[in-house]
C-alpha positions, 0 to 999 in steps of 0.5 A: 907054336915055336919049338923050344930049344932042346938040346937033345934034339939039336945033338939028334939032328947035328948027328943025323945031318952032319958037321957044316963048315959053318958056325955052330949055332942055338937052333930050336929044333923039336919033335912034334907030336906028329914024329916030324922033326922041325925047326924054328925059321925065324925068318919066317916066325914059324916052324918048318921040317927040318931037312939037309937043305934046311939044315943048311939054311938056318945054320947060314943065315944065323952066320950071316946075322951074327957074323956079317951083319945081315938084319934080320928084318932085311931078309925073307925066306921062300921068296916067290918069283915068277919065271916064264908063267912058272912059279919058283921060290928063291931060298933067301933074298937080302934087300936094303933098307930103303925101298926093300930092294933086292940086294942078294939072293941065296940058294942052299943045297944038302950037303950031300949035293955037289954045287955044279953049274946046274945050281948056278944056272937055278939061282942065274935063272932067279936072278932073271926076275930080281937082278941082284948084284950078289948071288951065294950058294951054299951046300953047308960044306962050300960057300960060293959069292959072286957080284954081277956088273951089269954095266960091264956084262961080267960076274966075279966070284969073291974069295969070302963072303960080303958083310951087309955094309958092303951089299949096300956099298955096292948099290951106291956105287951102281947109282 
């Protein structure tokens, strides 16, 4: 069953997990009967433990929702991949409404964990698999885009975040 909205809980764990440098959100966060804190992915349709890092990533994909118009039904997480016989998962991928081509893939840290290159080598790795034009990481504090020109073999980093009309903008001008 989902967690309702409490916000006795949620004041808890903004208390517990700290300010983002994200839009405040309404996140249904219970404790269960079990002790464990959780919260309700809606991605996912069900509750899962509320961590630093999921934290994070509720609070940013509510931001891409309601702010850059990301649909919902576009986007999954805990995407499974498969890299070199081992099996990863991708913390967020975006696709496009036709053919549900991935578009983006996100990679969320904790906030306490700095983005160094070894979290843009993990989300390059991913990217081996599904070859996206646009890779984001965020640690709830710093938010990080790039656009990747495979024709010209270059990556950009972006000054803000893309809307989701821009992620399909770019694929027409791929083809």
């Amino acid at each position: 069953m989902a967690a309702e909205f409490n916000p006795q809980t949620l004041l808890e764990a903004a208390r517990r997990f700290g300010r983002l440098n994200l839009p405040p959100v309404e996140l249904c966060i219970a404790r269960e009967s079990d002790g464990v804190v959780r919260v309700h992915d809606r991605l996912r349709g069900y509750s899962v433990a509320l961590t630093p890092e999921e934290w994070v990533r509720q609070h940013f994909v509510e931001m891409l929702i309601a702010k850059l118009g990301y649909p919902p039904a576009m986007m999954a997480n805990e995407v499974g991949v498969e890299l070199n016989g081992t099996s990863k998962r991708c913390d967020t991928v975006v696709y496009s409404p036709r053919g549900l081509r991935p578009l983006a893939i996100v990679e969320y840290k904790a906030p306490s964990i700095r983005l160094t290159q070894k979290v843009f080598d993990q989300i390059v790795r991913y990217n081996m698999v599904l070859r996206v034009p646009w890779l984001m990481v965020s640690n709830g504090l710093r938010h990080y885009c790039c656009r990747v020109d495979y024709d010209a073999r270059r990556v950009a980093f972006l000054p803000d975040l893309p809307t989701y009309v821009d992620l399909l903008d770019s694929i027409l001008q791929m083809y």
